[in-house]
PATOR-607971 format. One line per 5 residues: number of its first residue (from 1); their letters; for each residue x, z, y of C-alpha. Coordinates in nm, 4 decimals. Layout:
% PATOR-607971
NUM> a> X:Z:Y; ...
This chain:
% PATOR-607971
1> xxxxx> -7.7970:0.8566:12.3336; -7.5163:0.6543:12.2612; -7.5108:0.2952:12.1166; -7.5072:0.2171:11.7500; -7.4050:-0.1111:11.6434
6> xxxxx> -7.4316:-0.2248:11.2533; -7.1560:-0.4337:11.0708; -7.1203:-0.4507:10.7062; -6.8668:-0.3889:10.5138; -6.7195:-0.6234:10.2886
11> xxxxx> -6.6466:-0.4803:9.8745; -6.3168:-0.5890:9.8761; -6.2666:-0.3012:10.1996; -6.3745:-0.0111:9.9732; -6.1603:0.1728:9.7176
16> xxxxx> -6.2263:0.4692:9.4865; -5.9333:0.6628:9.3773; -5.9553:0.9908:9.1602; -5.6714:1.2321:9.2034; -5.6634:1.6045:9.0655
21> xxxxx> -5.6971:1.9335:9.2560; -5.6633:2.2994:9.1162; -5.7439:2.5926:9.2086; -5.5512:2.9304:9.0780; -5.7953:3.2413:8.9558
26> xxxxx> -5.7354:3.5787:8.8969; -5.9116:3.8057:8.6647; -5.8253:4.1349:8.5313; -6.0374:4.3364:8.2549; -6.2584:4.4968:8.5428
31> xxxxx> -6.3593:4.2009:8.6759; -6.4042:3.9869:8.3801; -6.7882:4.0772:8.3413; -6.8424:3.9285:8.6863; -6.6830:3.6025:8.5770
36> xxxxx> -6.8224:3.5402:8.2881; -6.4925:3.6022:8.0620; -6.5559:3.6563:7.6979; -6.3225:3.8909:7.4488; -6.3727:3.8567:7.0881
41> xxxxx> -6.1819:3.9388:6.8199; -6.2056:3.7350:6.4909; -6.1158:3.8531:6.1211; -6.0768:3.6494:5.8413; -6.3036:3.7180:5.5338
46> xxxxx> -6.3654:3.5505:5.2354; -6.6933:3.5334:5.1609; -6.9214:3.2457:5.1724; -6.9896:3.1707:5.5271; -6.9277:2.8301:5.5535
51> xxxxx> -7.0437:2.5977:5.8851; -7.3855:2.4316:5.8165; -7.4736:2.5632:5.4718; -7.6587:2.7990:5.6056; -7.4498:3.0588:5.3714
56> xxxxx> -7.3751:3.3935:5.5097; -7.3228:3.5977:5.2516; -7.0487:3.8158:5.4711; -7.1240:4.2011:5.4672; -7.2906:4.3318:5.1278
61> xxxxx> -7.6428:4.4829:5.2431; -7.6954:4.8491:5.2212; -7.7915:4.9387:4.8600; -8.1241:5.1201:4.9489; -8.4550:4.9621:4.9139
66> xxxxx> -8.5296:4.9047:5.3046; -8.2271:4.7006:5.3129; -8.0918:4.7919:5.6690; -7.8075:4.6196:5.8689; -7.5869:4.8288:5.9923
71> xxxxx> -7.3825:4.8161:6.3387; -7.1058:4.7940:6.1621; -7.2066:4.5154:5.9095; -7.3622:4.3094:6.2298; -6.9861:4.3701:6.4348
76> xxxxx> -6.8038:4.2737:6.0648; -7.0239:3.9271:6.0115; -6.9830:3.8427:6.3987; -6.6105:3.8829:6.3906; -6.6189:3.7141:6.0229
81> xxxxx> -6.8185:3.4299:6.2457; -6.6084:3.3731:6.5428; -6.3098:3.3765:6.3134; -6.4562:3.0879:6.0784; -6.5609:2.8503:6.4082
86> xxxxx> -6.2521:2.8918:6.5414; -6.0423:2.8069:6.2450; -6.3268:2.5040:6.1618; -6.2873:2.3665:6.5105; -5.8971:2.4240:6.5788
91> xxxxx> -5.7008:2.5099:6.2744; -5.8603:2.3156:5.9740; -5.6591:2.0236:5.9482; -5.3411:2.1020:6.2102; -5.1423:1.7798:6.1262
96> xxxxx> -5.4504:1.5380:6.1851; -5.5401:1.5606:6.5836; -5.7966:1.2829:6.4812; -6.0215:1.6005:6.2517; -5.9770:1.9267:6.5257
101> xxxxx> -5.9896:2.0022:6.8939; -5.6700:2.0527:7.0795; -5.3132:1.9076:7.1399; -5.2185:1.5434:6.9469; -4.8527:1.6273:6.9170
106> xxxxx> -4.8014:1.7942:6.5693; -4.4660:1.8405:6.6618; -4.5121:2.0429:6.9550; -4.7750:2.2448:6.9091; -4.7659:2.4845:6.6321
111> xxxxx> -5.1149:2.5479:6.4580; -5.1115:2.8759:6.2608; -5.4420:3.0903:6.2100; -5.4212:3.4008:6.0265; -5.6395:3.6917:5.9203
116> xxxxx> -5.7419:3.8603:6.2685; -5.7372:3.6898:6.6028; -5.8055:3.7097:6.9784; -6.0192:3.4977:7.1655; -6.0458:3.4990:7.5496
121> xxxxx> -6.3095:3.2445:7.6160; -6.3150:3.1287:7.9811; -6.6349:2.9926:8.1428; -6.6643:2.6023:8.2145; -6.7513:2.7032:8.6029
126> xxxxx> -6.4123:2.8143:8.6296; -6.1484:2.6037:8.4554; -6.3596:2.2848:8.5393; -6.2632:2.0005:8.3278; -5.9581:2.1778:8.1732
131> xxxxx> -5.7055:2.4615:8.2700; -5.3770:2.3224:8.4269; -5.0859:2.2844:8.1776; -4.8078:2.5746:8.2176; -5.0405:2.7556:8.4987
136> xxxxx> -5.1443:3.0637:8.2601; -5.0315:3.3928:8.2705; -5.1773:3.6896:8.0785; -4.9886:4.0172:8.1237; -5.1089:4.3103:7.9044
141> xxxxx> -5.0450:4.6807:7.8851; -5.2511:4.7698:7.5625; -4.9879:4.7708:7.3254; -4.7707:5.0667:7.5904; -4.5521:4.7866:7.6678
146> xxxxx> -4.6362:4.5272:7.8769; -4.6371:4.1498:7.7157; -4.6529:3.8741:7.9180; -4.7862:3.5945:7.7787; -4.7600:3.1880:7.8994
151> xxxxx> -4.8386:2.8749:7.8336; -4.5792:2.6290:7.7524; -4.7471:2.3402:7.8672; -4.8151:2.1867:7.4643; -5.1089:2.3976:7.3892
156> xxxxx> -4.8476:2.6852:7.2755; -4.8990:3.0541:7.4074; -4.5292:3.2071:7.3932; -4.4315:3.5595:7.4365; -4.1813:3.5485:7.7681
161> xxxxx> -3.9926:3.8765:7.6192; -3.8846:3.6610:7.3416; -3.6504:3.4105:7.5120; -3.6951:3.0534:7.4878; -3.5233:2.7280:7.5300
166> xxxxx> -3.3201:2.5021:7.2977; -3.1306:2.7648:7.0971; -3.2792:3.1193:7.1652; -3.0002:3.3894:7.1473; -3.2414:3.5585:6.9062
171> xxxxx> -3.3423:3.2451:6.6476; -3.1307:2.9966:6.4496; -3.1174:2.6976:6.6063; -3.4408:2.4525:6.5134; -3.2150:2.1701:6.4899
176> xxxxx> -3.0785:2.2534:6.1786; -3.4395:2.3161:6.0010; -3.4524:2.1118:5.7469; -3.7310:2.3072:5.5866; -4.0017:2.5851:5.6824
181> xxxxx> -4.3071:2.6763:5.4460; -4.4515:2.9769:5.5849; -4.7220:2.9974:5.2705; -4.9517:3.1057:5.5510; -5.2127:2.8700:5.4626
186> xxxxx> -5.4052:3.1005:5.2991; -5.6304:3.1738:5.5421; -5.7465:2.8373:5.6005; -5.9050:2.8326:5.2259; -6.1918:3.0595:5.1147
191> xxxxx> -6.0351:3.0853:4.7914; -5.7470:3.3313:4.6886; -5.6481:3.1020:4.4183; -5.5306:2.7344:4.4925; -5.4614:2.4525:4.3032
196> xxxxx> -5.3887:2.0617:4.4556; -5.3906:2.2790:4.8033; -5.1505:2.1661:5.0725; -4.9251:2.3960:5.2081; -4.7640:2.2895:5.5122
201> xxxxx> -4.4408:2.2070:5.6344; -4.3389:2.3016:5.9627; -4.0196:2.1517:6.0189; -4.0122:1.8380:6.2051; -4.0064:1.6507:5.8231
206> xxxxx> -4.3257:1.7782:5.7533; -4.2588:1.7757:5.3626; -4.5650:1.9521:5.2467; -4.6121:2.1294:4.9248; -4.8721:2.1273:4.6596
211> xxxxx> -4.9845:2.4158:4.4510; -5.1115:2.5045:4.1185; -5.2547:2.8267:4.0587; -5.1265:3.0069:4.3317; -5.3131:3.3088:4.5231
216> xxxxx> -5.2495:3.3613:4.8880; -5.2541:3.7113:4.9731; -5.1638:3.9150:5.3115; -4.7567:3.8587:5.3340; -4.4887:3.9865:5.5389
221> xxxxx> -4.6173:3.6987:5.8175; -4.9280:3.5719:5.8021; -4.9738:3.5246:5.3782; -4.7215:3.4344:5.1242; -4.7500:3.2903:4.7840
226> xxxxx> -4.7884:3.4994:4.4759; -4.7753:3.3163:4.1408; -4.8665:3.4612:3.7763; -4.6985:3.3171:3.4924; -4.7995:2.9291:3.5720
231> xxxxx> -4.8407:2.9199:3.9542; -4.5941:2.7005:4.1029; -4.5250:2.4911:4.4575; -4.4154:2.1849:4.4506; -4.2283:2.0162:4.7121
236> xxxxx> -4.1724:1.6410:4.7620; -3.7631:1.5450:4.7167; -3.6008:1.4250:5.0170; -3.2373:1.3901:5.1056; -3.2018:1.6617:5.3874
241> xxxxx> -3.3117:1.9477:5.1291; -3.0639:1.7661:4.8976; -2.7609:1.8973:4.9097; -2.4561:1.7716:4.8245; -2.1608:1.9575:4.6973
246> xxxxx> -1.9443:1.9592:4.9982; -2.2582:2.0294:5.2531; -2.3387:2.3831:5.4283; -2.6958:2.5185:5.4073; -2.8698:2.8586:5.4846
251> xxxxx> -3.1705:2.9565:5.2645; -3.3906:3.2199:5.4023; -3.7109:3.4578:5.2209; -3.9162:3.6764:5.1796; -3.9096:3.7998:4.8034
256> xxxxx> -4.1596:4.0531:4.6173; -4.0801:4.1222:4.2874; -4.2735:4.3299:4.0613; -4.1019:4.5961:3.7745; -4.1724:4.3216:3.5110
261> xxxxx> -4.1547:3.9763:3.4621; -4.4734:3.8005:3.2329; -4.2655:3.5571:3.0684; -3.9261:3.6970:2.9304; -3.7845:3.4515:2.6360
266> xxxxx> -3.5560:3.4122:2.8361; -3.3743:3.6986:3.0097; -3.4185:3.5277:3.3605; -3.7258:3.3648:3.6329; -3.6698:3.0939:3.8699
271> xxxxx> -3.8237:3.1626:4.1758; -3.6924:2.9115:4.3988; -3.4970:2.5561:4.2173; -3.4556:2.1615:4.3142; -3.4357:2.0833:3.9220
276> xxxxx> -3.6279:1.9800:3.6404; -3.8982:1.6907:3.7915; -3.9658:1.4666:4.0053; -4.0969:1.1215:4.0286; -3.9991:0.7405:4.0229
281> xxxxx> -4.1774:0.4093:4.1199; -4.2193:0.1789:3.8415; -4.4074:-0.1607:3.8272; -4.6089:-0.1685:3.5254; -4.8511:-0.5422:3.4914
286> xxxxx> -4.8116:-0.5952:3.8446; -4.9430:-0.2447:3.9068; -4.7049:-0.0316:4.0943; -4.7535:0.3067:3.9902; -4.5789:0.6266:4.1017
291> xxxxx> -4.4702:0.8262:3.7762; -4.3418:1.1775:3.6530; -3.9939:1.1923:3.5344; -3.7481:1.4758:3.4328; -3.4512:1.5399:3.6175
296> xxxxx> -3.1650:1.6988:3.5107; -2.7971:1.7362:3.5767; -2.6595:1.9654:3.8253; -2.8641:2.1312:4.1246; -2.7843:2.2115:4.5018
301> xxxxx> -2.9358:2.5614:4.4730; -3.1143:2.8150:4.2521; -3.2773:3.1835:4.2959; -3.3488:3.3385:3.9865; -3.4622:3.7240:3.8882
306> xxxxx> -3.2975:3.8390:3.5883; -3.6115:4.0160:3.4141; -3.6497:4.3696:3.1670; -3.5227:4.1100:2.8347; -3.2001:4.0373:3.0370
311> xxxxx> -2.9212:4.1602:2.8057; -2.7403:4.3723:3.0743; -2.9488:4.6232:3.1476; -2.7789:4.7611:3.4407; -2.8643:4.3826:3.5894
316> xxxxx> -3.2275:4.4228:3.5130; -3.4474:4.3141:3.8329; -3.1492:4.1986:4.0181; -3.1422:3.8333:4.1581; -2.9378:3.5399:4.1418
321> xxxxx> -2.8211:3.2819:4.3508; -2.6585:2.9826:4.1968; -2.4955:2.6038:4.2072; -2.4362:2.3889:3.9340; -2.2796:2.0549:3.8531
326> xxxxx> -2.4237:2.0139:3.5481; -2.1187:2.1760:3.3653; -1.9998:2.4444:3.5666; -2.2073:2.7237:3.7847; -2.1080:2.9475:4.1124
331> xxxxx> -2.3033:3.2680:4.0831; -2.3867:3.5751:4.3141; -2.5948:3.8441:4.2487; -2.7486:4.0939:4.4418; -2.6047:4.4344:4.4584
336> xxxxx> -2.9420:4.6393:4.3135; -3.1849:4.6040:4.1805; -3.4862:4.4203:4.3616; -3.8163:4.4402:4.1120; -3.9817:4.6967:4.3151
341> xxxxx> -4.2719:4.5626:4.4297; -4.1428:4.5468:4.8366; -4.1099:4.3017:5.0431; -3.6944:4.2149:5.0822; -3.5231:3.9451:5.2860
346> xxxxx> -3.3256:3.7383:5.1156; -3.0446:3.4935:5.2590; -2.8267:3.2633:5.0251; -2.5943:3.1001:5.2635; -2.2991:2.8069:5.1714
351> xxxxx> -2.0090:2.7719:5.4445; -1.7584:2.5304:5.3528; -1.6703:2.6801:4.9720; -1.7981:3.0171:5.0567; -2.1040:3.1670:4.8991
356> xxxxx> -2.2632:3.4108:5.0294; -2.5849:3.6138:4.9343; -2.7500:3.8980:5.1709; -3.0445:4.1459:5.0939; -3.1964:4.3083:5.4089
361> xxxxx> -2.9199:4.1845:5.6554; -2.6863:4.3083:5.4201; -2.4166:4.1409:5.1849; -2.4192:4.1642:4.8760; -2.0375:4.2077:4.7343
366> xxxxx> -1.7387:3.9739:4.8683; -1.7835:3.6240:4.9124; -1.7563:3.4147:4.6965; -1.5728:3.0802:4.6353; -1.7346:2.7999:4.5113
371> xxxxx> -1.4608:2.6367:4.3482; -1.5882:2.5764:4.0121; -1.8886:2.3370:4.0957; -1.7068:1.9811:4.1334; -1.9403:1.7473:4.0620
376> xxxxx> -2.2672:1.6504:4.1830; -2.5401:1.8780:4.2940; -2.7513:1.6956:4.4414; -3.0416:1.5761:4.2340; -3.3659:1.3314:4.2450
381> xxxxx> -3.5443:1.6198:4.1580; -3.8817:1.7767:4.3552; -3.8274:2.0951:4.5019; -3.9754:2.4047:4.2817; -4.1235:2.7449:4.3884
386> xxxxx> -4.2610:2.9830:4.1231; -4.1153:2.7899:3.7897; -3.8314:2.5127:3.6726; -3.9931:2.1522:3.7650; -4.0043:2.1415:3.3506
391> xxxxx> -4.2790:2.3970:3.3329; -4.0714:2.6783:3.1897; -3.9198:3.0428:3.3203; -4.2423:3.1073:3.5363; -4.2104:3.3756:3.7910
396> xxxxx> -4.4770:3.7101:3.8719; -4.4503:3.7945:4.2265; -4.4512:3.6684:4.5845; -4.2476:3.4198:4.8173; -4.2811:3.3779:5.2092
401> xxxxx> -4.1751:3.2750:5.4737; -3.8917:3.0312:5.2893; -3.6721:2.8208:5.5377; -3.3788:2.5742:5.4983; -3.1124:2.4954:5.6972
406> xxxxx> -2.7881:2.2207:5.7026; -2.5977:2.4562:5.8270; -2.4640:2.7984:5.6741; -2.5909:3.0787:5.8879; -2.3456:3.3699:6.0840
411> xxxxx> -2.3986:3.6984:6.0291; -2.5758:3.7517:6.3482; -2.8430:3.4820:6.2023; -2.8718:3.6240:5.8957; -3.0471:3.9242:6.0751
416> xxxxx> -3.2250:3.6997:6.3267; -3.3555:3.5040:5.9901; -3.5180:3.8494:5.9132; -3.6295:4.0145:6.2043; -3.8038:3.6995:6.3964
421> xxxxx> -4.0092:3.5703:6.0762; -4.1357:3.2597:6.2191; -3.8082:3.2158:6.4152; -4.0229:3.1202:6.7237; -4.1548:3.2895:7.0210
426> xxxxx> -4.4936:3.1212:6.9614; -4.7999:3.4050:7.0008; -5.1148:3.1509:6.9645; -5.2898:2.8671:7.0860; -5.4430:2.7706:7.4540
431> xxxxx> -5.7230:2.4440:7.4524; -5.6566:2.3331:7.7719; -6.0161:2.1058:7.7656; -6.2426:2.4002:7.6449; -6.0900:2.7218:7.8165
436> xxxxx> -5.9832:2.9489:7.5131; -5.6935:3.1263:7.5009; -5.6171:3.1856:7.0913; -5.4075:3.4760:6.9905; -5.3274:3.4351:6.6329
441> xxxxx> -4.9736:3.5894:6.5885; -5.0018:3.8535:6.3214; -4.7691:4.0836:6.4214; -4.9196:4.4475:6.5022; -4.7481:4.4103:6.8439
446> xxxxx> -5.0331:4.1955:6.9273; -5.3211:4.4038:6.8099; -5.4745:4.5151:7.1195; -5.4167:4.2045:7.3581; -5.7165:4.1550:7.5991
451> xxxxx> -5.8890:4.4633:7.4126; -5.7949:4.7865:7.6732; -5.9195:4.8584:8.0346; -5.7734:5.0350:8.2955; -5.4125:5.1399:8.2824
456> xxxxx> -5.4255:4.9314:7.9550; -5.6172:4.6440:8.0670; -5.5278:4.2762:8.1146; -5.4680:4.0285:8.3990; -5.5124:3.6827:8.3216
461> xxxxx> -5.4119:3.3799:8.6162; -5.4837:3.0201:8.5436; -5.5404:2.7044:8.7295; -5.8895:2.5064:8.7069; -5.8355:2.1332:8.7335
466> xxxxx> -6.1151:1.9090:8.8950; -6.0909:1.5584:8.9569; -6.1664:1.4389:9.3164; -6.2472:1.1103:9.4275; -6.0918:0.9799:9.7190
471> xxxxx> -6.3699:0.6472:9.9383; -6.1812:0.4487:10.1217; -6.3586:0.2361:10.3694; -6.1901:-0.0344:10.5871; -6.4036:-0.0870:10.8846
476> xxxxx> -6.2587:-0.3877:11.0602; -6.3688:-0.4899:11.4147; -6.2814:-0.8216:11.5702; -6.1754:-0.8793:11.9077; -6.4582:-1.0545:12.0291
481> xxxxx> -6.7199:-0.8209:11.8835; -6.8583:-0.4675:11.9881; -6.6895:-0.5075:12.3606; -7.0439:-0.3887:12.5061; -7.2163:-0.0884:12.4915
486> xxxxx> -7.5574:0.0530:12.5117; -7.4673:0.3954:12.6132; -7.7270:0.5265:12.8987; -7.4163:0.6560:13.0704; -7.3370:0.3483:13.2456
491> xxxxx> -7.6299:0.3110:13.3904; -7.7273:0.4724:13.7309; -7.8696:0.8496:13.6593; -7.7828:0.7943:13.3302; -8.1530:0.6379:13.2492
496> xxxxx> -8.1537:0.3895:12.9662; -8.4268:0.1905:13.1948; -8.2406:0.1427:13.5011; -8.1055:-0.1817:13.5732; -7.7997:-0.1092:13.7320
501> xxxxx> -7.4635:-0.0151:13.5979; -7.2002:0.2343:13.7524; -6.9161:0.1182:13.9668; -6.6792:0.2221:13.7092; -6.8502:-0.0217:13.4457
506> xxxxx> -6.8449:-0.3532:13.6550; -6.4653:-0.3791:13.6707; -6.2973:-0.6669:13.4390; -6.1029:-0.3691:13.2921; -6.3478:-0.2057:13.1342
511> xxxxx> -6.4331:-0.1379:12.7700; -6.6363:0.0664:12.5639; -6.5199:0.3414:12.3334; -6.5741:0.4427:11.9930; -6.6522:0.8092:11.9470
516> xxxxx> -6.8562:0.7839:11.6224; -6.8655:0.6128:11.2898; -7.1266:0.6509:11.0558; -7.1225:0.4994:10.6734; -7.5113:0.3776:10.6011
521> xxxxx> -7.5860:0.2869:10.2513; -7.8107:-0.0868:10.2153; -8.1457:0.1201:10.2992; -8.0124:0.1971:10.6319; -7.9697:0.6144:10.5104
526> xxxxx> -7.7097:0.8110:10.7036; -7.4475:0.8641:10.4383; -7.0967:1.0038:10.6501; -7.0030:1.0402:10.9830; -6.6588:1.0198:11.0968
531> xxxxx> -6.5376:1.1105:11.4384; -6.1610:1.0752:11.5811; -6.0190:1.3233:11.7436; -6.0981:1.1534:12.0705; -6.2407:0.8582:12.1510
536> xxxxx> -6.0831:0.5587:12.1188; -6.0568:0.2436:12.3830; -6.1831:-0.0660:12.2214; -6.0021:-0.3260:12.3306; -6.0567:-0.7128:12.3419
541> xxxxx> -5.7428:-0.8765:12.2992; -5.6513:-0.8050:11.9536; -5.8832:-0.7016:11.6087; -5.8777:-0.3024:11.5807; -5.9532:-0.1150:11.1797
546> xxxxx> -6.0634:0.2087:11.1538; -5.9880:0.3555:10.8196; -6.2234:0.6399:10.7084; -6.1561:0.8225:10.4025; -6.4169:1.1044:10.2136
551> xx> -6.3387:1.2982:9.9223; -6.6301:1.3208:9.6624
């Protein structure tokens, strides 16, 4: 046996210090069963499941008297279910960290839901305390082509075939947004129809909207807005949407128009104005309040529909785009007519005095020189979607996807604006703390993500993160202590009971060595062992430390 000797070890010797270790997994759509990886898909409905009232009224029950569910009810309400959770615990209120799960930077992380999504839910046993930042991968062959989908490290899924960095080749550059309202809030409401609803901003201002009898219906992205008669949007003024006559911009939108306009005493509908109200600050008996007023005098930019009262009536359902400096107007008008009911891309762009207007990519006539406006058009007015700020010329039919930019677009971004809607690469959502992977992009090319097997399965990598704790324990010995030993080896025959010590023992010269060093907790229970890689001479002329270090 060989000799133990007990010294304690003082606090101030022992240190604790976390540090984090991942591990990478693979799993493909064969072997998710075995891993415990979930697939669900989630569909928007809106019915009257709500969280905690107990209310799910989803699927209509079969008319007959026994009242049967169906399969296909059950699959409809579960779907209806995971979609509802989701959107309660992740989506409801995107620009307050503070009320959802998920990412604190609204400026990073984009939080869109829309009306079908894809959820891969991966087991706590396997992503530990949270999946590493920019470590996923999911690469899927359902859709024929393969997408590869990461993780930009913000809580962001991105498609990788859409290319990415400061100023994609394929998007305008985000710099220059001064504006974005996507109308795609829709399905964060139960209702169609919306009034003192937020709709969101997702430009770095964060200007949102407010609405008054607007429905949200299924749009060209996500939804869009569709007003009737006295829906309108309305849009907080602030100086980068304001501007003035010498400044560039680029409008971009989605506009549905139907064959006829509700309101026609006047041959025209605004769709899209900064005129007409906005509001002031006044101090009224110490009480500041924050008032209503009109606004008139010139504006930056206007998008009108000249309706079936119009008194040309060859320029019936056509649309124009306008500037005006309270005196004198620059107009453009669209080439055809646009009232017919489908969805067309519109892009009213200012470079230097050149206006511009394009429908589906393409111009509409020559350009157009803005030399008539030269006074002011910039205003203190709110911004205006769906009617004139002074309640009048309301417009029947939809807006999406509207963007601003300070800078007039080329003709390359003009078809860019149209063909990447949300001008981002952005597919859905990853929460790093709870293992879910969110697709929520609405595009079809998305459809079938995570859903196939086989040749048109999935493979997903990731990185689990656990924290491990690194004990430290400083084991000092002093110079003058642990210079004998106990150790039966010594002693002649190596028996413990003999009296006499080996030759090799009785020499000045000789020391002990230290071969083993066990940690014992106050109870005097065996907690570690540490042994060098050989033993080591203890010597007596100078204090030796032995350092021993166990990760928990």
């Amino acid at each position: 046996m060989s000799a133990r000797v007990f010294k304690s070890i003082s606090p101030s010797d022992i240190s604790i210090t976390p540090f984090k270790s991942y591990k990478e997994w693979s799993i493909t759509d064969k072997t998710s069963g075995s891993f415990g990886l979930h697939v669900q898909e989630g569909v928007f409905n809106s019915g009257s499941l709500n969280l905690g009232d107990g209310s799910f009224d989803l699927t209509p029950f079969p008319t007959n008297s026994v009242k049967l569910i169906t399969d296909v009810q059950i699959s409809s309400s579960f779907k209806s279910i995971i979609h509802d959770s989701i959107k309660h615990l992740y989506y409801n209120s995107p620009d307050d960290p503070f009320r959802r799960f998920g990412g604190t930077n609204i400026f990073t992380e984009s939080r869109e839901i829309h009306d079908r999504i894809i959820v891969l839910s991966i087991p706590q046993k396997m992503f530990g305390e949270e999946i590493k930042k920019n470590s996923i991968t999911l690469i899927d062959s359902g859709s024929g082509d393969k997408i590869i989908i990461t993780d930009d490290g913000n809580g962001n899924l991105i498609d990788t075939a859409i290319p990415s960095g400061s100023i994609p080749s394929n998007f305008i550059d985000v710099k220059t947004l001064v504006g974005y309202w996507g109308f795609n809030d829709g399905y964060t409401k139960k209702t169609r129809r919306s009034t003192g609803f937020t709709t969101r901003d997702e430009s770095r201002f964060r200007k949102h909207g407010v609405t008054q009898n607007v429905n949200f219906n299924p749009g060209i992205y996500g939804t869009d807005a569709t007003f009737l008669v006295t829906g309108s949007i309305r849009i907080p003024h602030y100086d980068e949407i304001n501007f003035k006559r010498n400044e560039n911009f680029g409008i971009s939108m989605e506009l549905t128009i139907p064959p006829s306009q509700s309101l026609t005493e006047t041959g025209s509908n605004d769709i899209l104005i900064k005129w007409g109200r906005g509001t002031e600050t006044k101090t009224i008996k110490n009480v500041t309040q924050i008032l209503d007023t009109d606004v008139f005098g010139g504006y930056p930019y206007a998008v009108r529909v000249y309706n079936q009262s119009y008194p040309v009536a060859g320029d019936r359902g056509k649309i124009e785009v306008s500037r005006w400096d309270g005196n004198n107007k620059t107009i453009v008008t669209s080439s055809a007519a646009l009232n017919d009911s489908q969805p067309h891309h519109i892009v009213f762009n200012k470079t230097g005095s050149i206006l511009q207007l394009f429908v589906d990519d393409a111009q509409q006539g020559s350009d157009v020189t803005d030399n008539s406006v030269r006074g002011d058009t910039h205003n203190n007015s709110d911004l205006w979607v769906g009617k004139r700020g002074d309640n009048k010329y309301g417009f029947s039919g939809s807006v999406d996807e509207v963007r601003m930019y300070n800078n007039g677009f080329t003709t390359t971004e003009v078809t860019n604006a149209s063909s990447s809607k949300a001008n981002n690469n952005f597919v859905g959502n990853i929460i790093y703390e709870h293992g879910l992977l969110i697709i929520t992009n609405p595009l079809q090319k998305y459809d079938t993500v995570a859903l196939g097997s086989g040749n048109t399965g999935f493979n997903l990598t990731f990185k689990s993160t656990t924290t491990i704790h690194e004990h430290e324990y400083v084991c000092r010995i002093l110079e003058s202590q642990l210079n004998n030993t106990m150790n039966p080896t010594i002693r002649i025959n190596n028996d413990i009971k003999a009296d006499l010590i080996q030759d090799f023992a009785t020499g000045s010269a000789f020391n002990p060595y230290v071969t083993t060093i066990g940690l014992y907790n106050d109870s005097g229970e065996l907690l570690a062992i540490g042994k060098p890689a050989s033993a080591v001479r203890k010597i007596d002329s100078a204090d030796m430390t032995f350092i021993i270090r166990i990760d928990l």
